[in-house]
KEROKOL-397146 format. One record per atom (N, C-alpha, C, O): residue in one letter; z, y, x. Coordinates in steps of 0.02 Angstrom, whole numbers, plus 50000, padded with zeros to 5 digits. Atoms other than C-alpha are relative to their C-alpha. Layout:
aZYX;...
END
This chain:
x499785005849961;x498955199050998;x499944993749958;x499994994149897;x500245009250028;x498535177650958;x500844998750000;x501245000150044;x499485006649998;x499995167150910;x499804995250041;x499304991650040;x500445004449948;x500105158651065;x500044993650012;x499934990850066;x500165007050008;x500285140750973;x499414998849995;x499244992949992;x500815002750025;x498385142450942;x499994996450072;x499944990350066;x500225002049922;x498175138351134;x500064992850001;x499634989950033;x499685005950011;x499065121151090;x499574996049968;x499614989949975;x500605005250013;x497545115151002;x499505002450009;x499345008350010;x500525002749967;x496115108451053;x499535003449964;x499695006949916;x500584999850048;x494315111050991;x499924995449934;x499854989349938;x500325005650064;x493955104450798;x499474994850028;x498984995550065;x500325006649989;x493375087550807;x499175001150011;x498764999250052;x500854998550004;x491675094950747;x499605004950044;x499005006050045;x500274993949947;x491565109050884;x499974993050057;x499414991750079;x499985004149961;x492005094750998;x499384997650011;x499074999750059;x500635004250021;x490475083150945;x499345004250010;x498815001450023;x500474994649980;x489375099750967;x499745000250056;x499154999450073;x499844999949920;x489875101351140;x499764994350048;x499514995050103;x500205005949974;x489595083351176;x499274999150010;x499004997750064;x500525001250023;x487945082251087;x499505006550033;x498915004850030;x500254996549968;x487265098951181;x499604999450036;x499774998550094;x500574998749950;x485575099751250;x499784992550023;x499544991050077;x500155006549994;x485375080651211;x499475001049934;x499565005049888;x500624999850054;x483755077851097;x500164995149952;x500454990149973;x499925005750032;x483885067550963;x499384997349993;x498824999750002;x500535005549991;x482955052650945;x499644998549933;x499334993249939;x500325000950056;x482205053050757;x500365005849959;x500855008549986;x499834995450053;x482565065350609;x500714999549991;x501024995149962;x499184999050013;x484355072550625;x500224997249919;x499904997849866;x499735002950049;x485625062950508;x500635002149990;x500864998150031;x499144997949997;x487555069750482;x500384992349979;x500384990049922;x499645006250038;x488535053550467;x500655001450038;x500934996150054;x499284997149955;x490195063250569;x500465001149938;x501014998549929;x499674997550033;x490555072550423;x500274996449916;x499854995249874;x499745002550072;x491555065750259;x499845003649961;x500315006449934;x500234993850061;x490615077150140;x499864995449930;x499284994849909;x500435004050069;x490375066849981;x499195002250000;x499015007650022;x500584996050008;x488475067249941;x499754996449929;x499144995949921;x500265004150066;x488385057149756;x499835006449954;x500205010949973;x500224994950087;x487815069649599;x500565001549990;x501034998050008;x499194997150013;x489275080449542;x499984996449927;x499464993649911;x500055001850081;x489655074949352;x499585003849985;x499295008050019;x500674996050040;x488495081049229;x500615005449949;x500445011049930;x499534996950019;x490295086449143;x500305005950032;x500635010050000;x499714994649971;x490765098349277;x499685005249982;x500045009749960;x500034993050022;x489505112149238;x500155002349913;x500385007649894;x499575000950062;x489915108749056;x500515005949957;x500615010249914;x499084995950009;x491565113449073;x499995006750039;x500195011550007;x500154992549956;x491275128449199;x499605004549950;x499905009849939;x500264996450029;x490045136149087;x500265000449913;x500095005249877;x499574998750039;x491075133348940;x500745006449991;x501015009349944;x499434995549979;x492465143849022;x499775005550017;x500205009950017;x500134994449956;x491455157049102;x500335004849977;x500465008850022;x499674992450017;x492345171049004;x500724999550029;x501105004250017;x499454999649962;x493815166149105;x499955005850078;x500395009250103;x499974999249950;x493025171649254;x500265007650032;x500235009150092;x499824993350003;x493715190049230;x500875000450002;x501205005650000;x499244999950001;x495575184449234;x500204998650057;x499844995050091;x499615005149940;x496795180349377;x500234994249991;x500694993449951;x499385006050024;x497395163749376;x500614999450035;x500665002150090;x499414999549971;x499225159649409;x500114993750031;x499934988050016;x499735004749924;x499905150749556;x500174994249959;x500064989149993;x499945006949995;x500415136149445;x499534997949946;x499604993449904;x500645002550047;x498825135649353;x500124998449914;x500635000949891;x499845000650074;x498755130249154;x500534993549991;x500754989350030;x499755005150041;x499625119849040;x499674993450022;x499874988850058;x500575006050025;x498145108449004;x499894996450104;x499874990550122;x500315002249914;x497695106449222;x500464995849986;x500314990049973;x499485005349984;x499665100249225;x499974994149985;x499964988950019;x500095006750039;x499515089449085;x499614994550018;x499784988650020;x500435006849961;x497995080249158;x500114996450045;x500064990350046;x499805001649933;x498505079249318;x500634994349983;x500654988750010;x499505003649996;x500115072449260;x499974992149962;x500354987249967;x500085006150042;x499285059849134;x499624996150060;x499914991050079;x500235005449944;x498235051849275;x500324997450055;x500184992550089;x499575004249953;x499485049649380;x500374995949960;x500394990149982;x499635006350047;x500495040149247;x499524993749996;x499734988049996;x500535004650018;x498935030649222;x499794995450047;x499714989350044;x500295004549928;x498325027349401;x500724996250023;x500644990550045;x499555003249972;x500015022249450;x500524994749967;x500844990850001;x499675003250038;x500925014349291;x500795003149995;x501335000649982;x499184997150014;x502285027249289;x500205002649944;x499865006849915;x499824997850062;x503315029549145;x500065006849992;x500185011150034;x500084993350022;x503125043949022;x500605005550021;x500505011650027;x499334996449988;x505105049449066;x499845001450075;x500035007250087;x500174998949928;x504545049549261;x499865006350037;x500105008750089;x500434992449973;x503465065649280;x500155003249948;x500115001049890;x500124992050021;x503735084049227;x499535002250004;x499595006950043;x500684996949982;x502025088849228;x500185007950022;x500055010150078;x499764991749999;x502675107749212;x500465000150055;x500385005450085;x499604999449949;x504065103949352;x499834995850073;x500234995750120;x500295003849957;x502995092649469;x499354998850020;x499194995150067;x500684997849976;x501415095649490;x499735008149998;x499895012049953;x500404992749980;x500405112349554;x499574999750018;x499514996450070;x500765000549964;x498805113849588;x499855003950055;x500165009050070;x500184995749940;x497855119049743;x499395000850029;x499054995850018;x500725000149991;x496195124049816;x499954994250062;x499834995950120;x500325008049952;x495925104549909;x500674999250049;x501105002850076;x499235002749963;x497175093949989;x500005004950067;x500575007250068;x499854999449935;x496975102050173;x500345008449985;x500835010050018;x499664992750011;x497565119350130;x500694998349971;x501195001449993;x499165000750020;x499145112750037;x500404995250065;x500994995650082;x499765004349935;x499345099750191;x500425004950062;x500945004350095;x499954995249954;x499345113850295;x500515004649985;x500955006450024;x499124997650011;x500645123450192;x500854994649998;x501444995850008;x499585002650001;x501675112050178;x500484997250076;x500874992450078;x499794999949938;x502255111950348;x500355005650019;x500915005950046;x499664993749999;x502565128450350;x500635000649958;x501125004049973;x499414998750048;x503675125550192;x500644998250025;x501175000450004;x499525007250021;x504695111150253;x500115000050094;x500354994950118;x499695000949935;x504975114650450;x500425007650023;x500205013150041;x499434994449976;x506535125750488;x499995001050070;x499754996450105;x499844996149927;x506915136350661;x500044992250048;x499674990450093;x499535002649953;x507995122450727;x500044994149949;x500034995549889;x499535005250067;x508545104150631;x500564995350065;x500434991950114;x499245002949963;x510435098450703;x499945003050069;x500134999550116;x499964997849936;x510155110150848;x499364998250038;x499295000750093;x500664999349965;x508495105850902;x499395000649970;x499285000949910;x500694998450022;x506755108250899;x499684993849956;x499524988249976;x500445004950048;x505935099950735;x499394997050032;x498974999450070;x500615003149985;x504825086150748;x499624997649935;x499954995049889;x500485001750035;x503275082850643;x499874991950005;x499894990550065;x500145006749975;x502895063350642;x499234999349973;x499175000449913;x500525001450012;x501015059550637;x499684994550025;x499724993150085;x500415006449975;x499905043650639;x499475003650028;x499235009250020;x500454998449945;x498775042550770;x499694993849994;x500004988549990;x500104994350012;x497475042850748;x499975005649914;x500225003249862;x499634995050061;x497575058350601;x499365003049980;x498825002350009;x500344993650026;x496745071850495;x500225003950056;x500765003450085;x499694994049955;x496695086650611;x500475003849981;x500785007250022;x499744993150039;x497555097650493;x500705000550034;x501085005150019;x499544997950003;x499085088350506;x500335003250080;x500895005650089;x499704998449938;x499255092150691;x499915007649998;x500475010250000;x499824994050001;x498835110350685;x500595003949948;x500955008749964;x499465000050078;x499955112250518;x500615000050057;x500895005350072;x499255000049933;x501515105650674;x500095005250026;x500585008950019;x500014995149941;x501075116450794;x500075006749974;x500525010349994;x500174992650025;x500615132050705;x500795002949960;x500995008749960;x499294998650024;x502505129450602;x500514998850066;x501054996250052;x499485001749928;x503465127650783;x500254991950025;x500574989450071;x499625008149980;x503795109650777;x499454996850034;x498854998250035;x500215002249965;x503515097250889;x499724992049963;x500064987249944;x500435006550006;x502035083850847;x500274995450033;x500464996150092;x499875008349978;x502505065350868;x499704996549982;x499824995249923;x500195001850004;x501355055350882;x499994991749996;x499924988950050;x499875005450015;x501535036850801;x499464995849989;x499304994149932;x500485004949993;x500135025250860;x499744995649917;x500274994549887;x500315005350028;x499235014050726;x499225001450006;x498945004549960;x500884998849998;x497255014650783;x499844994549917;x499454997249878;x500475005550029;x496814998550655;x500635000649939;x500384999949883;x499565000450069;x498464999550525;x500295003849984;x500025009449982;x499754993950034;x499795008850450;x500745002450043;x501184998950066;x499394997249942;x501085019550551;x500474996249980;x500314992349935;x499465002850040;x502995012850524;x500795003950043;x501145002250090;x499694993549969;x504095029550545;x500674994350009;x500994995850059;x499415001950014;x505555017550515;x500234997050102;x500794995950125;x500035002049936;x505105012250716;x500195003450050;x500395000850103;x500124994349986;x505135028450769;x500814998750034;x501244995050011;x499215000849999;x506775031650878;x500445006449976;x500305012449971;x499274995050036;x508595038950803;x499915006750021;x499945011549983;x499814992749966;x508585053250918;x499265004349971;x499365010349961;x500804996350042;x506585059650839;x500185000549931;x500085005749900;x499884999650079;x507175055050663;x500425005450001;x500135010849994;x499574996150005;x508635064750665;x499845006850013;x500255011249999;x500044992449984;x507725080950726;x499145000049949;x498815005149940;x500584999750073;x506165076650584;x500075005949948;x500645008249942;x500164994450043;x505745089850465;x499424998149966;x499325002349922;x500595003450000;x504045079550430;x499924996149997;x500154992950044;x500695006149967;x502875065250407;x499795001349967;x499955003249911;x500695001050048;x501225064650367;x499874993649991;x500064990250039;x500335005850006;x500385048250291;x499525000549967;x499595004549920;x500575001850039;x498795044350223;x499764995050025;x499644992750080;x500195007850024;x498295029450134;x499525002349932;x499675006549890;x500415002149951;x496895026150118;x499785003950081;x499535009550087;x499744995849919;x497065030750322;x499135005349988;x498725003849945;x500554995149986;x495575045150359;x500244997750099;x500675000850131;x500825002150000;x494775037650473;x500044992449992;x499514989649978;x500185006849985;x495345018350487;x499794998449926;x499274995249930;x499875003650070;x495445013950280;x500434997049991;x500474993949938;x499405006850013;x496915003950300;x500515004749931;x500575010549911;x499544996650061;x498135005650158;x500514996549999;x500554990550012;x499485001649996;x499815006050135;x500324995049959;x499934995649911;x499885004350032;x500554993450048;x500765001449961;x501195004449994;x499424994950000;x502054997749936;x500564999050029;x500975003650035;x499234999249951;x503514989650044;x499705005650057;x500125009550080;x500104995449937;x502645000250181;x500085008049972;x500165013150007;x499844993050010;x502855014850076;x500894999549983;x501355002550011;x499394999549996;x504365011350024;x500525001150065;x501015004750075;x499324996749928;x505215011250198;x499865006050013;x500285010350024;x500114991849978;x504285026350233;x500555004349972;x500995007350003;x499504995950044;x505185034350088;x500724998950014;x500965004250032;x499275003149986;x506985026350115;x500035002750096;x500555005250117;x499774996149923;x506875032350317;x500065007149974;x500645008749965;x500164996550011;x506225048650262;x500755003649962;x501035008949975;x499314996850038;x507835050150137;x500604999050041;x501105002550033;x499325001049963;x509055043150263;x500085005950063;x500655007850076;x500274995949929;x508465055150424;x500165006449947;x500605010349965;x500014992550036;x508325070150278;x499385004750019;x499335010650037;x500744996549970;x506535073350316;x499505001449933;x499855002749883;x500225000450051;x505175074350187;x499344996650006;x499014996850058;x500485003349965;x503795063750162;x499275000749972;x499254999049913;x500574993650039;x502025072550115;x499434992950015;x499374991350074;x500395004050015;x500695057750066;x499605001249996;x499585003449939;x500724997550015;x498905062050078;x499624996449980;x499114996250015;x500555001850013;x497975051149970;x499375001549939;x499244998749886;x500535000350018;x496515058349929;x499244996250012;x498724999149994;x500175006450006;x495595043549956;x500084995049953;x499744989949949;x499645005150063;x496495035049811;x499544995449965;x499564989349961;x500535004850034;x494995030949710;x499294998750049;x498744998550022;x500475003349990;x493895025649832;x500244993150019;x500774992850052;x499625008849974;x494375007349870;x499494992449989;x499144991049940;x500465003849985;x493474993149918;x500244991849913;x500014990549857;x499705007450055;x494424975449810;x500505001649986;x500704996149965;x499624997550044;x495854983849743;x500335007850005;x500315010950058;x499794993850047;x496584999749660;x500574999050084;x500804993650102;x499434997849942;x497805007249835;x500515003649959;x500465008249919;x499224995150053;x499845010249772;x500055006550017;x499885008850071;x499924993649956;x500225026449786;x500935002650016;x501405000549982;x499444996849996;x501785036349856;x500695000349928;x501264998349936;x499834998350046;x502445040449694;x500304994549965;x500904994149950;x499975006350040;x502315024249608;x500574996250057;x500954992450026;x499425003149949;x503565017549768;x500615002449990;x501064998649976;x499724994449995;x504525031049767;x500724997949915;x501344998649912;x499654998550056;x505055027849571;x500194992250011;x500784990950001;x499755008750022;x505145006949575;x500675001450080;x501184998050080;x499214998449940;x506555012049740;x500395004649967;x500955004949991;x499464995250000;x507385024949662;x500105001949936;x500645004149916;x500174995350067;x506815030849496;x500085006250009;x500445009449970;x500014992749968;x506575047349588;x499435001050055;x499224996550092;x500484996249945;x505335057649696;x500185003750040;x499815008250058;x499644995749964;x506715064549808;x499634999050065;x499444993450080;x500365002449939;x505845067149979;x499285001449981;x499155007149999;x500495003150019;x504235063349919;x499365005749976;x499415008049920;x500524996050030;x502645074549897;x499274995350030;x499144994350089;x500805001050003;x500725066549867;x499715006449978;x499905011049942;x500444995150009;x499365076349875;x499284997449995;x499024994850044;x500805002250038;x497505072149775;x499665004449995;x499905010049988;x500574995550023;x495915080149750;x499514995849961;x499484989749949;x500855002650031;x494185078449665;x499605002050040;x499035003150021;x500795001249963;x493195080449813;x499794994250019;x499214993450037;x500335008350001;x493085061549828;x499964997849939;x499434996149912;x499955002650090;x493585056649653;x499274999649979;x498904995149959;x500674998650070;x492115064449574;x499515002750040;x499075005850010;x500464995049947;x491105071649740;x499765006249999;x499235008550021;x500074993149985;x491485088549712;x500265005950054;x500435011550035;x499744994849989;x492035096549881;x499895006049997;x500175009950035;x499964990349979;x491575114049856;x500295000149926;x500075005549907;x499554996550019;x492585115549719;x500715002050020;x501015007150004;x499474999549948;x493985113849823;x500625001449948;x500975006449948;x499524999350053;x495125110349673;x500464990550006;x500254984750006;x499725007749981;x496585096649702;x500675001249978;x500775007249969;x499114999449976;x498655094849692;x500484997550003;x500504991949977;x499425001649964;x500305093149762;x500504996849931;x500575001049887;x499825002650028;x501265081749655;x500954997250032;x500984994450087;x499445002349969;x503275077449687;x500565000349982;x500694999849922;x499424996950028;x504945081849688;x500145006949984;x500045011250027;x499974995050015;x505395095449587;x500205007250030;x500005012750012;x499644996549957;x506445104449713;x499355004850045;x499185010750044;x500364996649982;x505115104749827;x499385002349966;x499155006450005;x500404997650040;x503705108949703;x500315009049999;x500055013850027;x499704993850002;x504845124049664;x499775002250059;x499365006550041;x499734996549943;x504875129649826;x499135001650043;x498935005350088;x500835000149959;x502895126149869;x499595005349948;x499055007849965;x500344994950020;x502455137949732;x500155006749993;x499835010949962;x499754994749967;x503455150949796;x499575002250055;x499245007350065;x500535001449921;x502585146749960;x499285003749987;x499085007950027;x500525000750024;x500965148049864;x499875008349969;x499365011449984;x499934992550007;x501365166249789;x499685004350036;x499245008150014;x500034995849952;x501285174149955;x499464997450057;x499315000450109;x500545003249940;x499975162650052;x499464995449987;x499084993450030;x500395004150002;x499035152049963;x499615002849942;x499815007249905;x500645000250041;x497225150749860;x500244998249930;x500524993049915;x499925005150060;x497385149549681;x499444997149963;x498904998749988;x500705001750033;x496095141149559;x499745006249953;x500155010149928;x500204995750042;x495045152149461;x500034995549940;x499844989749943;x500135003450057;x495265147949272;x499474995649992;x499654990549963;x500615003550033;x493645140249243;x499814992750042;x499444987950029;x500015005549938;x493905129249406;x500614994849952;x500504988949938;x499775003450006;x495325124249334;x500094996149935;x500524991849928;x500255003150072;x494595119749133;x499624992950045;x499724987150028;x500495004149998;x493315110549236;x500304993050035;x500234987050025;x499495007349967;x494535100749354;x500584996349954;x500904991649978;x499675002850061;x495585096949168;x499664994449988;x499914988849995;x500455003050021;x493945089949110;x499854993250031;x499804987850002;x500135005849957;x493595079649287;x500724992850014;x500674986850023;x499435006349997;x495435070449298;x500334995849912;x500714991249897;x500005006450070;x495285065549099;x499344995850022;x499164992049976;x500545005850032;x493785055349133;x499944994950053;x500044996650112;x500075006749976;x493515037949195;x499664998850045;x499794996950102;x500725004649993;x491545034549193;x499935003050050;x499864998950095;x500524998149943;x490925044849319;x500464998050064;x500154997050116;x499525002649928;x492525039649456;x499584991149981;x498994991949995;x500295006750013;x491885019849410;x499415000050019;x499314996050065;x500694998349942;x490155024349470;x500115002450049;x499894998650093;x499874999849925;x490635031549616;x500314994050041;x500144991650095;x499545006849961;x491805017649664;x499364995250017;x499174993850074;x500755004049992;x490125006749631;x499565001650076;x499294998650124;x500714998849956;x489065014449732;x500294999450087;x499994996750133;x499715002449933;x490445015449890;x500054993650034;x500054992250094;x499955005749984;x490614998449863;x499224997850022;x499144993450064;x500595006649985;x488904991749883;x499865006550079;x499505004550124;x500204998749915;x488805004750049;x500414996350018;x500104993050059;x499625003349950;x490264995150117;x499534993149983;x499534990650039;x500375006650006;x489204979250072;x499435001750044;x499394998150093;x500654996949940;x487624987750171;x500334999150064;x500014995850106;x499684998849932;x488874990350319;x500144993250016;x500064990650071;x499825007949951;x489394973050336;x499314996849982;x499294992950029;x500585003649989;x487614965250298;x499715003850063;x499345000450098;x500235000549940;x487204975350442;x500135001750052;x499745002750099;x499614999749942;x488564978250551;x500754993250005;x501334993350026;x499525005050021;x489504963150515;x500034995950063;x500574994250088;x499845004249930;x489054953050677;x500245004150049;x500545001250094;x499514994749950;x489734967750778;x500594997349998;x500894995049950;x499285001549970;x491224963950870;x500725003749981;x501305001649987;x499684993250013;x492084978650821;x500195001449928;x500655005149909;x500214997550067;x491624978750642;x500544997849962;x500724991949968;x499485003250038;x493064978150518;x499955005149921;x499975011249912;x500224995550069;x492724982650328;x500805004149984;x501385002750001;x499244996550018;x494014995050256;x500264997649917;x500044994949866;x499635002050063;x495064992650126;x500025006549956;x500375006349905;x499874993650040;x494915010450054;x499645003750036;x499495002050093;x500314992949968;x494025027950092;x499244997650016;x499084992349990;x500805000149992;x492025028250150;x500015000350067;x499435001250087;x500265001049926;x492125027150331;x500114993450046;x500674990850051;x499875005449943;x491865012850464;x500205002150067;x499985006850100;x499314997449952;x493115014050592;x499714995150049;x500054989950044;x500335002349982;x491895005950715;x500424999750077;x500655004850103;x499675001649925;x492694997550895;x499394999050057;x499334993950091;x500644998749946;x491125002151008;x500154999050083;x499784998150132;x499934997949897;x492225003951182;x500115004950021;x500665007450034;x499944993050008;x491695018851204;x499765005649956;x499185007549950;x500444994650077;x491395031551062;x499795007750028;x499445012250005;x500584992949967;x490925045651170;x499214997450014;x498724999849986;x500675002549986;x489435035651244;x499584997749944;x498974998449942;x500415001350038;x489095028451092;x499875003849944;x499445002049904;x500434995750038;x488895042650989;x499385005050032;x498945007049993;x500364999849958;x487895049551127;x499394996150013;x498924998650044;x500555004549975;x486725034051138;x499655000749936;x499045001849936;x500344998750059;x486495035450941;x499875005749974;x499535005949923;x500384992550009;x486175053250930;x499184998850041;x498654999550009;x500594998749973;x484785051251087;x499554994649956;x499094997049923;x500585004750021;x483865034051021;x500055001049895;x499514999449871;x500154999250059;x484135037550817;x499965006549963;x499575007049916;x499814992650009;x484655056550788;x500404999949931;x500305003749883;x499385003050041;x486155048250683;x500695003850042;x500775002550101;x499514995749958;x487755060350734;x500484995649974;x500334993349918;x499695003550024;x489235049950715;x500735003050038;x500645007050085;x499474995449967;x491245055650766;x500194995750051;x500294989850033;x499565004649953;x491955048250928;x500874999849971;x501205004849957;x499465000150021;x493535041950875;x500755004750055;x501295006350030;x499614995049973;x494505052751017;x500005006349986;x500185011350018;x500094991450020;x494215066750935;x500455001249917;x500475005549873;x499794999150076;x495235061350787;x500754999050036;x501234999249997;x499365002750008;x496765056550883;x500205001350070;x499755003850104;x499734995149944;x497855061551042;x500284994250041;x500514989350011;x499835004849979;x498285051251179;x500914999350011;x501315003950020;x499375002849989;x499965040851198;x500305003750055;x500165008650090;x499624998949964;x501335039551282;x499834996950094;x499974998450152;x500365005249970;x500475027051373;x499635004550069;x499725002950128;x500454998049988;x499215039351429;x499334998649966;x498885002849977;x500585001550030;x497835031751331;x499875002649925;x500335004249888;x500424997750064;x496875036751180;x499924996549961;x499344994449955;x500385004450067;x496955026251026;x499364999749984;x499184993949971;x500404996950063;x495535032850943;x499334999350063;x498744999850047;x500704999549948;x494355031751115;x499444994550006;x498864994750028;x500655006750013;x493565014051078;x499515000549942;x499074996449933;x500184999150063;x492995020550918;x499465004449984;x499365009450018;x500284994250030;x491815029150822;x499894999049904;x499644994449872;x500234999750035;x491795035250666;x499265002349942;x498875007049950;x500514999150037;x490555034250525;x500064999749929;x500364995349898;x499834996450082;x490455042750346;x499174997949959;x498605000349954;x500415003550068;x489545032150218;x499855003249945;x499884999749895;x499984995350045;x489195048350107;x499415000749958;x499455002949901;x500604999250034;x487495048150055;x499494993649984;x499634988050006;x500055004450078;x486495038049932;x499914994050060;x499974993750121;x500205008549966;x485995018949967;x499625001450043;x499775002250103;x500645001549959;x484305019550021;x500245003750094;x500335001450150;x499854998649919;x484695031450165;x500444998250036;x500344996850095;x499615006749949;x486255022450212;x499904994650025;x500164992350076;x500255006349985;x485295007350197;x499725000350087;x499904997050135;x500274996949949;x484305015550329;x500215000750080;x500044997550129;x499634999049970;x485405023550428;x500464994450061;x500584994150121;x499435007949940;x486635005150470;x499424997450026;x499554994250077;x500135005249974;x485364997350510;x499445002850057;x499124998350084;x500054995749940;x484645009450643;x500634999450051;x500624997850110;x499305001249941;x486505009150713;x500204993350013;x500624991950056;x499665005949988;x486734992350702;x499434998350083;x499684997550138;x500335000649965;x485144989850806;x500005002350065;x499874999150116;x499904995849930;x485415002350933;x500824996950046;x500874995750107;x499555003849966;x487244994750958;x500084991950037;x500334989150086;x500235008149982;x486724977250956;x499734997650053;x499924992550080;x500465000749942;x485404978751091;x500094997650067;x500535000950096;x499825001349930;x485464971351256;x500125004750048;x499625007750069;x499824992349955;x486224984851369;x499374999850039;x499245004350080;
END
């Protein structure tokens, strides 16, 4: 027999876009610009370090990974964020995990009880979202709430008394997946301060962190301590599949309060992926180093410079402040990924497929389409300015 919350969601965004795109021809040499896959050169340090370790590859590794992973992990977050050395427990606050969406996804499970004050838990999610975190709701019994921001940043603190009070949840990510907008730290800060007053917890997804357009995005953490000098509430979650454009290592982690750390690698015991040693020498290696995140940042940046030299007179067009995708206001993003699949054979995501409609009845996310700036210049170069053309055109 199915757990019969599966029924409760929809088709993946990307089965969706399948479905759409079915038995339509494309119009020039298929392009993937739907999918957020990094596509820059991995470091030249990653096999390095992997083939340095290989005699690991005969051991188990343990659920809270090494010394040395913690340590890194815990020094770059001091670093990226300016948090003092007394701040983080590396050993009591960070754990590693195979890529943010798998710990996203536990962590729902960790952190939503039967019942909260007699009723059915609610999840709070911006709309539009990562898919995860909505199946992550559903799949732990609680009830998704959906908190509008198509173009900025949710603001749970809006949210009404009677939802807070039955919270068990929020998700945020900053830099947003799909708009780019970023949070700003009074905006995290209230997050955090509702989050502690309601007695909810508040799970930060930015793995996006280092991509950013004109400045370095605050993170969770860094709010979290200038309000409180504490991470009560409070779990971020990072990877290096953007950092350093390695997703298939699928090596990232959950960073927070100690309490719940405890309690997520319990979680993690009985349900979750661990790193293989040599994954996790090599992901030591990738969050000590600088140079190769500073070239990547480079190179995102001059695609967001491609995108506005040639989607800039678009009506729609609004550069992001963080992450690799243009969060494009088309009207309609079914038709128009539809029109740029048939005339360029450029696949791009309709933004209703990232996000659920209101209360309203309407669909944030339905004027939209997204597009993933992943692969090198030249063919991006390419690429915008095929879409710009095809959008531009006189109907």
């Amino acid at each position: 027999m199915l757990n019969p919350r599966l029924e409760q969601l929809a088709d993946y965004p990307f089965t969706r876009l399948a479905a759409l795109l079915n038995g339509l021809e494309p119009g020039g040499e298929p392009l993937i610009m739907s999918i957020g896959e990094p596509q820059h050169a991995a470091p030249a340090l990653l096999a390095d370090a992997l083939n340095a370790s290989a005699h690991l590859w005969g051991k188990y590794p343990p659920v809270q990974g090494t010394p040395d992973f913690r340590a890194s992990a815990g020094n770059w977050l001091k670093r990226r964020y300016g948090l003092p050395a007394q701040a983080l427990d590396a050993d009591k606050m960070i754990l590693p995990v195979a890529g943010t969406r798998e710990a996203l996804y536990l962590a729902a499970q960790m952190c939503v009880p039967d019942s909260k004050r007699g009723h059915v838990p609610a999840v709070l999610i911006p709309n539009p979202f990562y898919q995860v975190y909505f199946g992550a709701a559903v799949l732990s019994g609680a009830e998704p709430v959906m908190v509008d921001a198509p173009q900025g940043v949710p603001d749970f603190s809006r949210v009404p008394p009677s939802i807070l009070e039955r919270t068990a949840l929020a998700y945020l990510c900053s830099p947003a997946n799909p708009q780019g907008s970023v949070a700003n730290l009074k905006q995290l800060e209230t997050a955090i301060a509702t989050a502690r007053q309601h007695g909810f917890v508040l799970a930060v997804d930015e793995c996006y962190a280092e991509i950013w357009d004109m400045a370095p995005p605050p993170g969770a953490l860094q709010a979290a301590w200038d309000l409180s000098k504490s991470f009560d509430n409070v779990l971020v979650f990072h990877s290096l599949s953007k950092r350093s454009s390695v997703p298939g290592l699928r090596s990232g982690f959950v960073a927070g309060d100690a309490k719940l750390i405890e309690a997520f690698s319990r979680l993690r015991s009985y349900g979750g992926a661990t790193l293989a040693l040599p994954v996790l020498s090599a992901s030591t290696a990738l969050w000590n180093d600088e140079a190769h995140v500073t070239e990547n940042q480079r190179l995102y940046r001059a695609k967001l410079d491609l995108a506005e030299r040639h989607l800039g007179r678009h009506p729609g067009f609004a550069r992001p402040e963080g992450g690799f995708f243009i969060w494009l206001d088309v009207g309609d993003g079914e038709a128009a990924a539809k029109k740029l699949w048939q005339k360029t054979g450029i696949r791009v995501l309709p933004g209703a497929y990232l996000s659920r409609p209101s209360a309203n009845g309407r669909n944030p996310g339905a004027p939209f389409v997204r597009i993933a700036l992943v692969h090198d210049l030249p063919t991006t170069d390419r690429a915008l300015a095929a879409i710009a053309a095809t959008l531009l055109e006189a109907p």
